[in-house]
C-alpha positions as CSV (number, residue, x, y, z in Angstrom):
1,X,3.3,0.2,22.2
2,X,4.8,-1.7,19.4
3,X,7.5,-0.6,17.0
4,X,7.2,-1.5,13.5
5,X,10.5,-3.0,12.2
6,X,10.0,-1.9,8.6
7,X,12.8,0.8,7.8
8,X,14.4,-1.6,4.8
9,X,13.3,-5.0,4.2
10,X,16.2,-7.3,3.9
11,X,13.9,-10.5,2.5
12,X,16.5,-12.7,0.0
13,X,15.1,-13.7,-3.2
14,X,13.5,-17.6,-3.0
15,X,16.1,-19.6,-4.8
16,X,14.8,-21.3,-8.0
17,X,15.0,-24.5,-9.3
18,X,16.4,-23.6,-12.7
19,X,15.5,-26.4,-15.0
20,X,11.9,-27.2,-13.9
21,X,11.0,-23.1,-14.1
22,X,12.2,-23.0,-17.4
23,X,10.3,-26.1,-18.3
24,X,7.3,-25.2,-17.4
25,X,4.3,-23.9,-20.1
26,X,4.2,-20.3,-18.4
27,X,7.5,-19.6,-19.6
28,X,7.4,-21.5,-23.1
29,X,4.7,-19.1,-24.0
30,X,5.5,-15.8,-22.9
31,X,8.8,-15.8,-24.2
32,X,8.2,-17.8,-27.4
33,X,9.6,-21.6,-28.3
34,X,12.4,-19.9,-30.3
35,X,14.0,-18.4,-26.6
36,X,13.6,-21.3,-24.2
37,X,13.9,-25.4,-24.8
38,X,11.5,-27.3,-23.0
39,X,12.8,-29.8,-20.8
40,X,11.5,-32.7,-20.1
41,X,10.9,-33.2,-16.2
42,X,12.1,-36.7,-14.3
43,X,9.0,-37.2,-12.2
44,X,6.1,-34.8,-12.0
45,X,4.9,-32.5,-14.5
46,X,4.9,-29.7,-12.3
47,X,6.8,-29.9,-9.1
48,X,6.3,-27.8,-5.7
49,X,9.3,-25.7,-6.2
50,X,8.0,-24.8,-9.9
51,X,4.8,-23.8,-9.0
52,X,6.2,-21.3,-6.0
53,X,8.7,-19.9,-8.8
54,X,5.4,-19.2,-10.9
55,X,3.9,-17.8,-8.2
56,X,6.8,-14.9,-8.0
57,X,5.9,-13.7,-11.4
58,X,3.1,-12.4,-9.3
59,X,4.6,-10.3,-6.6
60,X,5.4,-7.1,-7.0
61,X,9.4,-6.0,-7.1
62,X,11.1,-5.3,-3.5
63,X,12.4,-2.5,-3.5
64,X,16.0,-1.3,-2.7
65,X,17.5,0.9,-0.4
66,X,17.5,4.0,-2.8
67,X,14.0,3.8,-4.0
68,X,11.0,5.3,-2.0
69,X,8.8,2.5,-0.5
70,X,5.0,3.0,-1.9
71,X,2.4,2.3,0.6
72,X,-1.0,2.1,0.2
73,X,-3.0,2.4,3.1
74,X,-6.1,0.6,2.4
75,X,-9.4,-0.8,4.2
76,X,-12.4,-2.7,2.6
77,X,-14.8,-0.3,5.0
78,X,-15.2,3.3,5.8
79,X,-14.8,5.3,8.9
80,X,-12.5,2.5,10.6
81,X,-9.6,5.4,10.5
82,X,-7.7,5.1,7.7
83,X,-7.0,8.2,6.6
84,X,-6.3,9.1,10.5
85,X,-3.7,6.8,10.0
86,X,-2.3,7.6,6.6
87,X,-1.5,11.3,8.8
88,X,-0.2,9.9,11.6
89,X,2.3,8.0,9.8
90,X,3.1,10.3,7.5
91,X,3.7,12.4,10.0
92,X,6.0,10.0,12.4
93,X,8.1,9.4,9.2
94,X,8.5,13.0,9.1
95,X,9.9,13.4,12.4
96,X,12.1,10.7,12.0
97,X,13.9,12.3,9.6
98,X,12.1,11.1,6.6
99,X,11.1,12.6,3.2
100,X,7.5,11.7,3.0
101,X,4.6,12.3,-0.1
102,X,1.1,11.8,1.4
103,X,-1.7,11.0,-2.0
104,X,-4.9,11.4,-0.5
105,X,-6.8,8.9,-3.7
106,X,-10.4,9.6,-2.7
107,X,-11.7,11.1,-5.3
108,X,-14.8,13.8,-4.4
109,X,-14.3,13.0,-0.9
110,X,-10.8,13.9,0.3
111,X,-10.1,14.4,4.3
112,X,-6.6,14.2,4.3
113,X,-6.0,17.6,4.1
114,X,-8.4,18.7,6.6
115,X,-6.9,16.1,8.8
116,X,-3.2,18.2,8.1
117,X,-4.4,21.1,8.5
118,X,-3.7,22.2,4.6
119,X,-7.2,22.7,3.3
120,X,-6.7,26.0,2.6
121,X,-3.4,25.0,0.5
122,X,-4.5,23.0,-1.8
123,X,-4.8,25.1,-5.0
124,X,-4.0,22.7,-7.9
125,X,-4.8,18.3,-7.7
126,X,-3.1,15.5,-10.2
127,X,-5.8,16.3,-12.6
128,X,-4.5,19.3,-13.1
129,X,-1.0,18.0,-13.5
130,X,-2.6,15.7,-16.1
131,X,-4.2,18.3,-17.9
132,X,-1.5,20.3,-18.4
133,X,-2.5,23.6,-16.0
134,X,0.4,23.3,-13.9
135,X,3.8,21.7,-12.9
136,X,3.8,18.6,-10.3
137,X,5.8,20.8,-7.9
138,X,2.7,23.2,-7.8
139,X,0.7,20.5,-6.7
140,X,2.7,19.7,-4.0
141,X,1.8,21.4,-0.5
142,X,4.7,21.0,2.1
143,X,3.6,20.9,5.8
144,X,5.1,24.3,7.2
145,X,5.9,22.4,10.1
146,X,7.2,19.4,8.5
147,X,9.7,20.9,5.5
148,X,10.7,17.0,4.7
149,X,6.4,16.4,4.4
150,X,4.4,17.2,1.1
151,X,0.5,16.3,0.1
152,X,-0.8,15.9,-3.0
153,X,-4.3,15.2,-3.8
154,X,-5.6,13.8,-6.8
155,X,-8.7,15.9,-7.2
156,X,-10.7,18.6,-5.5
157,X,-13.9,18.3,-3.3
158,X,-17.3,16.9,-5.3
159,X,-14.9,16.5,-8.5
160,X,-15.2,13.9,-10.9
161,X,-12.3,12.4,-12.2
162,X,-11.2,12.1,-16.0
163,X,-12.5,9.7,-18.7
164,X,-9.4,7.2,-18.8
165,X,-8.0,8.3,-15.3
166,X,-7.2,5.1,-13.6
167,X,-3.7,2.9,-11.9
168,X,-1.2,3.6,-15.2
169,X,-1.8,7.5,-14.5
170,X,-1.0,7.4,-10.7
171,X,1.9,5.3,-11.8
172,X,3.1,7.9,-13.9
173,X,2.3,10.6,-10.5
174,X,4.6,8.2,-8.6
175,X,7.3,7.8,-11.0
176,X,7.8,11.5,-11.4
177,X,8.0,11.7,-7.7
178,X,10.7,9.2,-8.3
179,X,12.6,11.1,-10.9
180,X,12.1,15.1,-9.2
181,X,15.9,17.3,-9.3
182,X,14.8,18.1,-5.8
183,X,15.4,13.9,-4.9
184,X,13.4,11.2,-4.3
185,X,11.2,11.0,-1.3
186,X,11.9,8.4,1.2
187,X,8.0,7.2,1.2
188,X,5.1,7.9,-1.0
189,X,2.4,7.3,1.4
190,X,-1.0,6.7,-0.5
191,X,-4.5,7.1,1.0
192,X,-7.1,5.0,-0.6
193,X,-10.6,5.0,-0.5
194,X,-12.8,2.7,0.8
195,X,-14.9,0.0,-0.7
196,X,-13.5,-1.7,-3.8
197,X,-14.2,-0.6,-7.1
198,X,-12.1,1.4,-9.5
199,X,-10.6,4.1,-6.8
200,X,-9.7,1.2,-4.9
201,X,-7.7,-0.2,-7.9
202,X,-6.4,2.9,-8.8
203,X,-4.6,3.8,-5.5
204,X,-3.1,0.1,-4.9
205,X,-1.8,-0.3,-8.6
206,X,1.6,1.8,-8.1
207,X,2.5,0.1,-4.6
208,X,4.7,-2.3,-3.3
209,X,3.1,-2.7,0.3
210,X,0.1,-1.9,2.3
211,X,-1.1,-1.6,5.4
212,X,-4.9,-2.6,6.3
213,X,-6.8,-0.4,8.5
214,X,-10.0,-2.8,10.3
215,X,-11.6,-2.7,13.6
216,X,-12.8,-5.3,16.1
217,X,-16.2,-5.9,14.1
218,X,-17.2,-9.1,12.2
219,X,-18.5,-6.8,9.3
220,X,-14.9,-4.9,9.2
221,X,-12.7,-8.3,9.4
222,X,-14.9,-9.9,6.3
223,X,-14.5,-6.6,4.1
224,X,-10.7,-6.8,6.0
225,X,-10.0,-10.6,4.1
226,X,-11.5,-9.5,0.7
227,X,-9.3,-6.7,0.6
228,X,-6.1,-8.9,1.6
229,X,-7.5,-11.3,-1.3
230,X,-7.3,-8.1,-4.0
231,X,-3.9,-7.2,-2.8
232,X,-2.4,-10.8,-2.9
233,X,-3.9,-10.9,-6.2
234,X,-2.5,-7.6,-7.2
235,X,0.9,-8.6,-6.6
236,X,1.1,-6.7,-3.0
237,X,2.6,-9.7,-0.5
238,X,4.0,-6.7,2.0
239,X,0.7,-6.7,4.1
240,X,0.2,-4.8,7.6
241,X,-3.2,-5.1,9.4
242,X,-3.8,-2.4,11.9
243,X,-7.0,-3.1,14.2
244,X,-8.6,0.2,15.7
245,X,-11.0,0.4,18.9
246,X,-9.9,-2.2,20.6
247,X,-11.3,-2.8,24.4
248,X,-8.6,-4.8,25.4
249,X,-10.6,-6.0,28.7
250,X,-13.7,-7.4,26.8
251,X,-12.1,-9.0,23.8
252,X,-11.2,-11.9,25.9
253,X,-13.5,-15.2,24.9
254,X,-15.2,-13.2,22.1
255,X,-15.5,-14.3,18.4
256,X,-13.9,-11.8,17.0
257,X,-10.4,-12.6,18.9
258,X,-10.5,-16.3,16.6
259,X,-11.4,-14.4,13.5
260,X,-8.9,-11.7,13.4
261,X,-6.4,-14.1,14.4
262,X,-7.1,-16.5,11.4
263,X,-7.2,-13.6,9.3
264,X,-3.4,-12.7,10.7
265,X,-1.9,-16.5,10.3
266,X,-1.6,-15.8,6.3
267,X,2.6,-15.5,6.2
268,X,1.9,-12.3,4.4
269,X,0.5,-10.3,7.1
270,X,1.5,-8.7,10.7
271,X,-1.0,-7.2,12.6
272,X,-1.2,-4.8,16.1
273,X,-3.8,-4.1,18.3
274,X,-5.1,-0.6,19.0
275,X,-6.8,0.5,22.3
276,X,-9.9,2.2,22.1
277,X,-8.4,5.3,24.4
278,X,-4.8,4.6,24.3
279,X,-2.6,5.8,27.3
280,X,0.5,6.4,24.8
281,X,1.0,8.4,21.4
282,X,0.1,6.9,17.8
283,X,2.7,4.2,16.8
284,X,4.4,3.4,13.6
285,X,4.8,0.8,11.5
286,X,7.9,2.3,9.8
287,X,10.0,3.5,12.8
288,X,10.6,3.6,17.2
């Protein structure tokens, strides 16, 4: 069993070489000539440290100690256990004392709830919220057995959503989450749906980290690198890769232990292991 050593990142800020940033045409253009000066460089027109400093322009905020962490829990294929593990973490927050808000994303094909045992509970989704029908609160179903753990699901079964629904109105979801009299949860924990087309963009637009859900198949680690592509690209560098169905005493000398471990080498990404029938309960990435 591994612990995940998450509970508040403490990454420092990459210092910045000051004059080369500002020199460079990125800059100069988004903030108009009239703002910055261009300087002229000694040596190369764009050196090493300048092109990492553009590169940060592309990563999403880190977020502080105060602020709920949002975590998308994503895969590139279905039925590798995602949304198994979007409960059990949720759920281990929970315990440990967390405020949690599990978004189940999938649109027409939600599980999460059945998963929680709060199908029956579900009476109003975000579309709802959107259209005006009820409050966000109302939407909200808190685990009876969990007060510090609340669903919310963005639409009911074999629904379609909204012309126009899309990332900017689950960002809105999440900042009201943010800004409730009631507090600010501790994690806003989103299920996303599999594949990669717009639900996929949707669910990972509002968060600042992820956690990738494969298993020890070559189909599942290919869809498993496209999907760390999209988030990179998305501004997501937080990365967690979580391998399910693991048969720990034949993975020895097969392909699969090279390619998941080439796939893990990226500096953005951890991964762990799990067995097939483990002997111990569900780990977390987020606490002991």
């Amino acid at each position: 069993m591994l612990s995940l050593q998450l509970l508040y990142p403490n990454a420092k800020p990459t210092s910045l070489n000051t004059a080369r940033y500002l020199s460079t045409p990125f800059l100069h253009k988004s903030f108009g000539p009239k703002t910055f000066k261009p300087l002229k460089p000694k040596s190369k027109p764009y050196s090493t440290t300048a092109i990492q400093s553009l590169l940060q322009w592309n990563r999403k905020p880190i977020l502080a100690g105060d602020t709920p962490r949002v975590v998308v829990i994503t895969s590139g294929k279905g039925g590798v256990g995602k949304t198994t593990t979007t409960a059990n973490v949720g759920l281990s927050l929970a315990r440990l004392g967390f405020s949690v808000v599990a978004i189940d994303a999938d649109v027409g094909l939600r599980n999460l709830d059945l998963l929680l045992g709060l199908e029956n509970r579900v009476n109003y989704t975000v579309v709802e919220v959107l259209n005006g029908d009820c409050r966000l609160d109302q939407a909200l179903v808190r685990d009876k057995r969990w007060s510090n753990f609340e669903l919310l699901c963005i639409s009911k079964p074999r629904s379609k959503l909204p012309m126009g629904f899309g990332g900017k109105a689950l960002v809105w979801v999440v900042d009201a989450l943010k800004e409730r009299q009631e507090g600010s949860p501790d994690f806003i924990i989103i299920d996303c749906p599999a594949g990669i087309d717009a639900g996929f963009i949707t669910a990972i637009t509002p968060a600042n980290e992820a956690v990738l859900v494969t298993t020890p198949d070559i189909t599942s680690l290919r869809d498993a690198d496209r999907v760390t592509g999209l988030l990179e690209c998305d501004g997501i560098r937080d990365i967690k890769m979580i391998v399910n169905r693991v048969r720990t005493d034949m993975i020895k000398g097969l392909a699969f232990e090279q390619a998941a471990w080439r796939l893990v080498e990226q500096d953005s990404m951890q991964a762990v292991m799990m067995e097939e029938e483990p002997k111990r309960g569900f780990f977390s990435f987020f606490g002991g």
